[in-house]
C-alpha positions as YAML, in Angstrom:
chain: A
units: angstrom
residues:
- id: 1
  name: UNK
  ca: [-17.97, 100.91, 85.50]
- id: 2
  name: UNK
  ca: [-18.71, 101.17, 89.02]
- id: 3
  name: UNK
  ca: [-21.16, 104.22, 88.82]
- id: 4
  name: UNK
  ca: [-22.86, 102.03, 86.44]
- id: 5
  name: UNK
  ca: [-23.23, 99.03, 87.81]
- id: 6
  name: UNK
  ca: [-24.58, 101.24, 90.89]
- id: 7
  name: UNK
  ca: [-27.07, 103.03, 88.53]
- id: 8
  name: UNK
  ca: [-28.05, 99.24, 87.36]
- id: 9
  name: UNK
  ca: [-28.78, 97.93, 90.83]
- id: 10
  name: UNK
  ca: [-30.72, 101.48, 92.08]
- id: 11
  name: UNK
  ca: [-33.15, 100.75, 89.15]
- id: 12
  name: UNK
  ca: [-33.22, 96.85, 90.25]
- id: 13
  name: UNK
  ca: [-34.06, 97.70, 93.79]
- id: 14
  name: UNK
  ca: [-36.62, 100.37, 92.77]
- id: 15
  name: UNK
  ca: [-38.20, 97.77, 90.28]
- id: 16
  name: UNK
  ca: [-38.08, 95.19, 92.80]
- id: 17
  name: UNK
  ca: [-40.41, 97.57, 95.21]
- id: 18
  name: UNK
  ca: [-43.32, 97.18, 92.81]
- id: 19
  name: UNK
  ca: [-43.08, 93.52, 92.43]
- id: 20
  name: UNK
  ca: [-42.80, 93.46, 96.23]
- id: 21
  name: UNK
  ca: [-45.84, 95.56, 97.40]
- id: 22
  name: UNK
  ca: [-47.79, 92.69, 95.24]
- id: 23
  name: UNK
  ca: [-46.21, 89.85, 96.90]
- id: 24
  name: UNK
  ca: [-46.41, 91.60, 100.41]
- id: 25
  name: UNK
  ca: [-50.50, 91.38, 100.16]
- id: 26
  name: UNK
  ca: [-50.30, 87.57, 99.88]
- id: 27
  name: UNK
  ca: [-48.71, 84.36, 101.20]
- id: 28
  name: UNK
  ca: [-48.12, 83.11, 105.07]
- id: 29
  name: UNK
  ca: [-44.61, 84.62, 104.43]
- id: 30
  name: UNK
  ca: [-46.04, 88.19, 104.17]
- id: 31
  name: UNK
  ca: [-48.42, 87.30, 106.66]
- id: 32
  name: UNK
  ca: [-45.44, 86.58, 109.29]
- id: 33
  name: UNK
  ca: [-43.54, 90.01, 107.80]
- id: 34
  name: UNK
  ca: [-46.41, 92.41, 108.24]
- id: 35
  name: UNK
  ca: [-46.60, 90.94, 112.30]
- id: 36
  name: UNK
  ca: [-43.45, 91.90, 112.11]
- id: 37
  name: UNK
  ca: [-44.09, 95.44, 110.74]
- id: 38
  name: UNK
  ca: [-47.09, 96.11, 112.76]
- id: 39
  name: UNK
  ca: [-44.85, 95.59, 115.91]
- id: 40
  name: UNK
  ca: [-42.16, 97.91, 114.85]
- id: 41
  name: UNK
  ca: [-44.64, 100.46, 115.38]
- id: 42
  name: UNK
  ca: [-45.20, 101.30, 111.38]
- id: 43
  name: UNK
  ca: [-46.82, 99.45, 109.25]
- id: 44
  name: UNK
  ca: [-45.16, 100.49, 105.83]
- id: 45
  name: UNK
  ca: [-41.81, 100.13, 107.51]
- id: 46
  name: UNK
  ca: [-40.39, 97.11, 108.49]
- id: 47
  name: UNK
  ca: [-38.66, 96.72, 111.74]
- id: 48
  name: UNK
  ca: [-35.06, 97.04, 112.26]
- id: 49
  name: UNK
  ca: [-34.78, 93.49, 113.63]
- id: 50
  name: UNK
  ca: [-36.28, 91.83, 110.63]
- id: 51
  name: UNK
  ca: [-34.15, 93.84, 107.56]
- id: 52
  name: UNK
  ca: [-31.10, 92.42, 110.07]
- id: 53
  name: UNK
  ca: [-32.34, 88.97, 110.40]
- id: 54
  name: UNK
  ca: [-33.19, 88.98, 106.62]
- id: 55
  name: UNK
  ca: [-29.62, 90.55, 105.67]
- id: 56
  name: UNK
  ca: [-27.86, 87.99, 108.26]
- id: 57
  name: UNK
  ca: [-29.56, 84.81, 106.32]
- id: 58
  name: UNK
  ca: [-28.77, 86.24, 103.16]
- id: 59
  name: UNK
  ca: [-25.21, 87.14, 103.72]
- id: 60
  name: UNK
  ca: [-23.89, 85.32, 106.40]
- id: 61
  name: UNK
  ca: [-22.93, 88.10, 108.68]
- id: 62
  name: UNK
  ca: [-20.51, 87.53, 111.51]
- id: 63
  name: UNK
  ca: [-21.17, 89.28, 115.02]
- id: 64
  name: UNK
  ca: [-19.13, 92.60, 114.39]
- id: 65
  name: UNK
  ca: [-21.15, 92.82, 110.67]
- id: 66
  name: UNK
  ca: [-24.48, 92.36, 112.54]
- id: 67
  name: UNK
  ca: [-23.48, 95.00, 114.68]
- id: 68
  name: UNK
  ca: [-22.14, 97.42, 112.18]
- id: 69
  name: UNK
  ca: [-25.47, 96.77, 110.05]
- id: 70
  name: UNK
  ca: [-27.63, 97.50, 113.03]
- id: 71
  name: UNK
  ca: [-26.83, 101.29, 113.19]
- id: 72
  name: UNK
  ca: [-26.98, 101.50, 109.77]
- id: 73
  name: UNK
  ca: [-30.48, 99.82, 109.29]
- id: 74
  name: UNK
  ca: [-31.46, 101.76, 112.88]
- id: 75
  name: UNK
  ca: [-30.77, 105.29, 110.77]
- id: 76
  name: UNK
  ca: [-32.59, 104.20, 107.61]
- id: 77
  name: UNK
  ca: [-35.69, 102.77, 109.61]
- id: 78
  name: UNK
  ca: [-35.62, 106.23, 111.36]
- id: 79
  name: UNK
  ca: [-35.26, 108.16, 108.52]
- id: 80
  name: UNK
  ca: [-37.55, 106.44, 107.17]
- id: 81
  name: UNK
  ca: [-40.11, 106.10, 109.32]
- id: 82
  name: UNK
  ca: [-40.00, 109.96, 109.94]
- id: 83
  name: UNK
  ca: [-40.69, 110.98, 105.91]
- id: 84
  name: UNK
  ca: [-43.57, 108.24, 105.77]
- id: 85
  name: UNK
  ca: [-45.53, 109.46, 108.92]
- id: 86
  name: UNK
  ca: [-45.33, 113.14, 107.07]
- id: 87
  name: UNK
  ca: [-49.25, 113.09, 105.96]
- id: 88
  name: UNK
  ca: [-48.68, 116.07, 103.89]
- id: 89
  name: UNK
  ca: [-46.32, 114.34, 101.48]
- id: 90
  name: UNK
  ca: [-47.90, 112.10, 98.26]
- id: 91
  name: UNK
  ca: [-46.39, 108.69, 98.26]
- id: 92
  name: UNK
  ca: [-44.77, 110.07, 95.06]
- id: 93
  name: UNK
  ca: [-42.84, 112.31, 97.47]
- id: 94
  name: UNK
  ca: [-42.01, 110.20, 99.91]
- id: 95
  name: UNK
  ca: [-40.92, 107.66, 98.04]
- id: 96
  name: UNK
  ca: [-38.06, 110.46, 96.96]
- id: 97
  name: UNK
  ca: [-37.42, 111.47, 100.28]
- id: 98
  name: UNK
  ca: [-36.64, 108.02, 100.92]
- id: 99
  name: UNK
  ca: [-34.16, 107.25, 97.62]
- id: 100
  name: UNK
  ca: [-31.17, 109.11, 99.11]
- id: 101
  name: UNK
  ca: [-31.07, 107.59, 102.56]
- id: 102
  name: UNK
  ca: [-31.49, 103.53, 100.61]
- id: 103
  name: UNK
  ca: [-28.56, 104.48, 98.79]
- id: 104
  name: UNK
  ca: [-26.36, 105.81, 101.86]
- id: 105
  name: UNK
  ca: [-27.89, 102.65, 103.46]
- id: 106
  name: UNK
  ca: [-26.41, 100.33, 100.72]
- id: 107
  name: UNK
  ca: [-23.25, 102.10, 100.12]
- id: 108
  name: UNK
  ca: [-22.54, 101.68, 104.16]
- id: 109
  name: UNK
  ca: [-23.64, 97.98, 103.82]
- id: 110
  name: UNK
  ca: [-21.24, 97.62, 100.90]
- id: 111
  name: UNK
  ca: [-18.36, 98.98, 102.88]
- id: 112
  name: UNK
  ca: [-18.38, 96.60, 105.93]
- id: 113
  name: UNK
  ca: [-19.01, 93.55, 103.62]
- id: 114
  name: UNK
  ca: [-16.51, 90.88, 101.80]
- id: 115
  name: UNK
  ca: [-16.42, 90.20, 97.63]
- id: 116
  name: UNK
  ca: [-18.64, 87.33, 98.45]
- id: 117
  name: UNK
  ca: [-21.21, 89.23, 100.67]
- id: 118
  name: UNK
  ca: [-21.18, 92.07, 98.04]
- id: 119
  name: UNK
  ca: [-21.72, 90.09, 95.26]
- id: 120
  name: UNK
  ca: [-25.56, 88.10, 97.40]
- id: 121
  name: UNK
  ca: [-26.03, 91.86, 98.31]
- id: 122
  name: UNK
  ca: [-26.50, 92.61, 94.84]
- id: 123
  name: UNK
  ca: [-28.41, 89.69, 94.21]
- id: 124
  name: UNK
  ca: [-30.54, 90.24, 96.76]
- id: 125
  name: UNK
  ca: [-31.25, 93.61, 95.75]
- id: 126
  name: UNK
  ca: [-31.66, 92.58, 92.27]
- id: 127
  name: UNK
  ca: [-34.62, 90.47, 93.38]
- id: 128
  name: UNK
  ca: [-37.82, 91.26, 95.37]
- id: 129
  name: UNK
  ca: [-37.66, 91.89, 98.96]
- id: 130
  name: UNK
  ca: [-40.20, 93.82, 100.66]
- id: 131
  name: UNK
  ca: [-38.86, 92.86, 103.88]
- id: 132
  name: UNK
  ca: [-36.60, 95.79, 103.42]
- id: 133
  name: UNK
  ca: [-38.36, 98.34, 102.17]
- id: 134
  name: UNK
  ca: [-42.10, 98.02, 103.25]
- id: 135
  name: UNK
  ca: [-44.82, 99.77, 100.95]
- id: 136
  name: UNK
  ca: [-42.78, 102.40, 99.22]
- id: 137
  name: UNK
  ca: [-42.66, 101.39, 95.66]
- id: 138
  name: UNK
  ca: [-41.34, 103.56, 92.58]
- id: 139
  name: UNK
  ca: [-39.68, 103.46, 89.50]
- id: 140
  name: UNK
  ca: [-37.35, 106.03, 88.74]
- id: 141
  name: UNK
  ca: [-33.66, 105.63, 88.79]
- id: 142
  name: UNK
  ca: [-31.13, 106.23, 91.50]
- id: 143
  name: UNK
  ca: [-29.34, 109.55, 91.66]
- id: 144
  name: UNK
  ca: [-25.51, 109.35, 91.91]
...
């Protein structure tokens, strides 16, 4: 049951990325996000600061969360950041490369969080939000 309701919210979030690189290229809210990207230093990767800010507002994360969240958004940004700047790779590629480090990401997330915060997580996820995940879009399912 769990694997599966894992598997449902991997394809979610993957969906979500397509819906989200249209959205991203329109609105005074993606206007105010890709600032924010361009500062980080990467355009197609958003800055540690806003996924925090985003995931604080969201889930209501106390001090020691926002803490706990900030290494583990700090090692998917870098990870991230790292496979995207690789000019030899398709976006196909990258976009793989990515996958496993989301999912560690989540399942951290998931493990410093309450019922409650779990259950917006998912939510969340289930939705768009290219605040999180920048230009990277894809469709295939997550590998557990």
């Amino acid at each position: 049951m769990n694997r599966l309701r894992n598997l449902a919210i991997g394809i979610l979030l993957i969906a979500a990325l397509a819906a989200a690189a249209q959205q991203a290229a329109s609105g005074p809210a993606a206007n105010d996000n890709n600032e924010q990207r361009q500062r980080s230093g990467q355009a197609d990767v958003p800055s540690v600061e806003l996924q925090l800010k985003v995931l604080t507002q969201k889930l209501d994360l106390t001090a020691d969360q926002q803490a706990k969240m900030t290494s583990i958004l700090k090692d998917l940004h870098d990870a991230t950041l790292k496979i995207v700047q690789d000019a030899n790779l398709s976006n196909d590629e990258r976009l793989e490369l990515v996958r496993p480090h989301r999912y560690k990401a989540r399942d951290q997330m998931r493990a410093i969080l309450s019922d409650d915060q779990k259950t917006k997580l998912d939510e969340y996820f289930a939705g768009p939000h290219p605040e999180m995940h920048g230009s990277l879009t894809g469709n295939a399912s997550p590998q557990q």
